[in-house]
N, C-alpha and C positions, 0 to 999 in steps of 0.2 A: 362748284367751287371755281371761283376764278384763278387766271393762270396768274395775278398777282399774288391771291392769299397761298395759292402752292410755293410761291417762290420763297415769301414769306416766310412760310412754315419749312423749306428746309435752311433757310438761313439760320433762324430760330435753331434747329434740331442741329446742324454743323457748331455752330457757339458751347451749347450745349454739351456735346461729343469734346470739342477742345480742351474748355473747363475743366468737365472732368479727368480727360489725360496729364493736364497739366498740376492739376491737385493729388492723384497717384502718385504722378514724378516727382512729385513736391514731399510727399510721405513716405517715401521711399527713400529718398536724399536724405530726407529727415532720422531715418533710422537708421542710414548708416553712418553717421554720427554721432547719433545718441542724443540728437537736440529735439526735443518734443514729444520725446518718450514718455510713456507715464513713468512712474518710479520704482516699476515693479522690477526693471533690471538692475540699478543700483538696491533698491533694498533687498534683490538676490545676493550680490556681489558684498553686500555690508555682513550678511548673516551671514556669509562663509565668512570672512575674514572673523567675524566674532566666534564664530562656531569654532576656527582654527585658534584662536587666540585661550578659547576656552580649553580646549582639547592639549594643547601646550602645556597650560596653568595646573589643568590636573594631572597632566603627564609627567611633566617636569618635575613637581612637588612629590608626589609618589616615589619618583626614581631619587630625589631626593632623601626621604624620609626614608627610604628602607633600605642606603647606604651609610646612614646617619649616624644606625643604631650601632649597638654593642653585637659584632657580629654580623655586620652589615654587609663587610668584604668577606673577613676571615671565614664564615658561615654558608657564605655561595660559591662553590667550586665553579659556577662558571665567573665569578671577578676575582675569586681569592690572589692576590699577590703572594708570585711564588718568589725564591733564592730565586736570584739574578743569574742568569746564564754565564756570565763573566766568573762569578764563582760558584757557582754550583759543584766544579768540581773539589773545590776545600772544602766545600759543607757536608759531601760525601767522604773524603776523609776524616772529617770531624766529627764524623757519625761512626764509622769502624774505630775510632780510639779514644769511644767514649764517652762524645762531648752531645749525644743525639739532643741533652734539656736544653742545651745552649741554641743550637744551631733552631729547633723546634719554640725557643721564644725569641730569635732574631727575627724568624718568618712569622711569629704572632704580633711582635713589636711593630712591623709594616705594615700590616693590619689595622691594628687599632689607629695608627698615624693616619692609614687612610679615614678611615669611621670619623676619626676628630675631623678633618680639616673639610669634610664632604657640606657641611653647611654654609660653607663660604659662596656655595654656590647660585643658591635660591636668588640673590639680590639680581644677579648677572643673570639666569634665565626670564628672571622679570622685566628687566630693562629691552631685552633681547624682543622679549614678545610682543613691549609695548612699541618699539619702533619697527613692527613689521605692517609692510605696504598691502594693499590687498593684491597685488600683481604677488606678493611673495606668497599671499594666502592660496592665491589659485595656481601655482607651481605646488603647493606641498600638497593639497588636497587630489590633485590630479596626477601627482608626481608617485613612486612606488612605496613598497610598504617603511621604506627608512629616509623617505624626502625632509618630515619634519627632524627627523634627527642629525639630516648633512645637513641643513639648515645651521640649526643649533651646532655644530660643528664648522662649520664657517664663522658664524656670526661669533661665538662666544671659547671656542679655544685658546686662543693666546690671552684672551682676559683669566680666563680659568686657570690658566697656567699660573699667569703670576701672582692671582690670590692666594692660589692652591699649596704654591711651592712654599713661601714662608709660613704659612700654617702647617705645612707637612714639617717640615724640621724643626720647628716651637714642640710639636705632637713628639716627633719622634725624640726628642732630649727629654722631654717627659715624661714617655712612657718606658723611654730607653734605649730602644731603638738604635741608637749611636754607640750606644757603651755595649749592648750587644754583640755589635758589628765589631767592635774594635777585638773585644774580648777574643772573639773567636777568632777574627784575623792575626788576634798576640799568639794565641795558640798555636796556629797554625805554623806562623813563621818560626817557632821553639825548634817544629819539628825540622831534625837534620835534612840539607837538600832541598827543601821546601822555599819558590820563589813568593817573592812580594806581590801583591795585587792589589789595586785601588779602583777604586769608582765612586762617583758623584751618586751616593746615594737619594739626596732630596728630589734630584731630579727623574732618577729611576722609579720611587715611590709614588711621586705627583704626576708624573706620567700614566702609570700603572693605574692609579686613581681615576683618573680621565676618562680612561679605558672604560674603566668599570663603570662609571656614572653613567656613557655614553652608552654602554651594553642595556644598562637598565631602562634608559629613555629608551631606546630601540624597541625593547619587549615590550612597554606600556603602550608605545604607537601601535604598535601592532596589532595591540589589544582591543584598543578604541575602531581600528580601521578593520576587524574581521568579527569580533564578538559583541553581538548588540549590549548583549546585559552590561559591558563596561561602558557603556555609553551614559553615565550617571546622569543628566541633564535630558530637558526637552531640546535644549539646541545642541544637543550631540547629536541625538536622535533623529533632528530634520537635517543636518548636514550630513553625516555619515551615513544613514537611512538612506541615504537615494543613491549613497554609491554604487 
């Protein structure tokens, strides 16, 4: 071999060597980017946000549906709305002289006001979930067992509120709720010594409401995020499955 074709051949082999350093540093650039990627990381990133979107949809509606009902607050000791701590202590004297049916369907009255007004809500978690980002998807999947729920607590509290509140008091003057209250506040005040007490009822109910809704999304996420069999779908099961 001549000492040309050797020069040749590592000129050749140098080129060679470059190229390829240069086309690594090129795909390498490329990745951390995200430009030239196949699509397998966005259509990861799409199934969670669907995965989460789904997991919402039957969460929400669940927690939903089973504050809806007849007994939905009143029937679960862990949401039941209790006497207001503001009176509580007249409802205990209203109960030593007598008045236990009354005071026993003021705190049923609250109740059901919740049950009525708890539908208003469905519309507002729907909205909620369809404007959520997938940067929001990958916080609440990655985030702890009640991230989808402070979620849904940021995004949709003050709307909820003031659905909630005029359905709470339409509920409560129809199931009575008010004239309860009043009753037993008229009673109370009869008794000699006895001062006056007031409180913004609607808003202590729709409050309390909230509460409860919020309890119940809590336990369905929780449900989804630890017990497969609540994973009612194939894309619960590939998102949540790998957690």
């Amino acid at each position: 071999m001549t000492i040309r074709t050797v020069v040749v051949l590592i000129v050749s082999i140098a080129i060679c060597v470059s190229v390829a350093a240069e086309a690594a540093f090129l795909d390498n650039l490329l990745k951390g980017t995200g430009i030239g990627q196949s699509s397998g990381t966005q259509q990861d990133e799409s199934t969670i946000a669907s995965g989460l979107k789904e997991a919402l949809s039957v969460g929400t509606q669940k927690a939903v549906s089973s504050v809806s009902v007849t007994d939905g607050y009143f029937g679960n000791q862990a949401i039941k709305i209790l006497m207001p701590d503001k009176i509580q202590k007249i409802a205990d004297v209203m109960r030593k002289v007598g008045y236990q049916k009354q005071v026993d369907e003021f705190v049923l009255s609250m109740n059901r006001a919740a049950e009525n007004a708890a539908p208003a809500a469905k519309s507002i978690f729907v909205d909620a979930i369809k404007q959520m980002s997938i940067e929001d998807a990958r916080k609440i999947l990655n985030g702890g067992d009640n991230a989808a729920t402070s979620f849904f607590k940021e995004k949709t509290h003050d709307k909820l509120y003031t659905a909630f509140k005029p359905a709470v008091s339409d509920s409560m003057n129809k199931v009575g709720t008010t004239r309860a209250y009043k009753e037993m506040m008229s009673k109370y005040e009869s008794i000699p010594f006895m001062s006056k007490e007031s409180m913004d009822l609607d808003h202590y109910v729709t409050n309390k409401s909230l509460d409860g809704l919020f309890y119940m999304i809590a336990q369905e996420e929780k449900k989804i995020r630890t017990d497969p069999a609540a994973r009612a779908t194939d894309l619960l099961k590939k998102v949540f499955g790998n957690k």
